[in-house]
C-alpha positions as CSV (number, residue, x, y, z in Angstrom):
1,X,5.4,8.5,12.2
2,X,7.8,6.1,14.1
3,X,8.6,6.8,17.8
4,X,11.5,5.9,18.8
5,X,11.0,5.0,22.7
6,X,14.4,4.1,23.5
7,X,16.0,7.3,22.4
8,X,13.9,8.7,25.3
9,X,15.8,9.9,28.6
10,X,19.3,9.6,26.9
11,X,21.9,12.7,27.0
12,X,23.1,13.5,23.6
13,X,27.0,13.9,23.7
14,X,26.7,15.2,20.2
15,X,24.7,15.7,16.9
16,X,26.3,15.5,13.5
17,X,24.0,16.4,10.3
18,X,25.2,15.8,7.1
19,X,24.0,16.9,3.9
20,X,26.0,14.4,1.7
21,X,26.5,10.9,3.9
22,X,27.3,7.7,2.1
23,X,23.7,7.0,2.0
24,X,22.1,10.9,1.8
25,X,21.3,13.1,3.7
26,X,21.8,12.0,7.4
27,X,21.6,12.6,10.8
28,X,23.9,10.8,13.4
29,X,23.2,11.2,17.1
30,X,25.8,9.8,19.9
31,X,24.9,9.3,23.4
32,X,26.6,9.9,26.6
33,X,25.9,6.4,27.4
34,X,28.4,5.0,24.1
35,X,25.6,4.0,21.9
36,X,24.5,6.2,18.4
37,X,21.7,6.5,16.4
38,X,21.5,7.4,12.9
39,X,18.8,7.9,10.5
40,X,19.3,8.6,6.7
41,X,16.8,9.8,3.9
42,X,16.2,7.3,1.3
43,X,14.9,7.8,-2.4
44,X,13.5,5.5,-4.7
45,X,12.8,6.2,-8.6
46,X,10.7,4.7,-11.2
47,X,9.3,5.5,-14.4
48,X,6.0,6.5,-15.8
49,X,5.0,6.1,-19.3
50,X,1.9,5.8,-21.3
51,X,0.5,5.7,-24.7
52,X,-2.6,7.0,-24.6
53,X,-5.6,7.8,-27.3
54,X,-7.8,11.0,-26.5
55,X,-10.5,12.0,-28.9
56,X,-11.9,14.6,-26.9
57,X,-13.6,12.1,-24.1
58,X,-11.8,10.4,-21.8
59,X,-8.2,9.3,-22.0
60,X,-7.8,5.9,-22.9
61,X,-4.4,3.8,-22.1
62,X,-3.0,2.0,-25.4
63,X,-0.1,1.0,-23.3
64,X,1.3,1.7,-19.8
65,X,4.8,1.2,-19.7
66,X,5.2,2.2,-16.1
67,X,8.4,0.8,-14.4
68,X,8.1,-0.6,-10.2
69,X,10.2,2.0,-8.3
70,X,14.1,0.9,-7.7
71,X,15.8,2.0,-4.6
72,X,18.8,4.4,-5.0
């Protein structure tokens, strides 16, 4: 969780959602006092892949060919 302690006390002129935003999905928040917050939902995707051996026991990993996750 991350509080956001200087949103606290403000008076919200208006809040937009957006289900599509240039970044995601997004969530844009102006103040009465001229400043906005906004928050979007980011992804990430990577790949999993593995040769594996199982003769009835315990999988065994030939190969992992696992990709790091990239950001979207």
């Amino acid at each position: 969780m991350i509080e956001c302690k200087e949103l606290a006390g403000k008076v919200i002129r208006v809040c937009h959602l957006y289900e599509n935003g240039s970044n995601g999905p997004e969530v844009h928040i102006e103040f009465t006092d001229d400043t906005t917050f906004f928050a979007c939902l980011k992804t990430s995707v990577s790949l999993e892949a593995k040769c594996i051996q199982d003769e009835g026991g315990e999988p065994q990993v030939l190969k992992d060919y696992t990709s790091p996750a990239v950001s979207r």
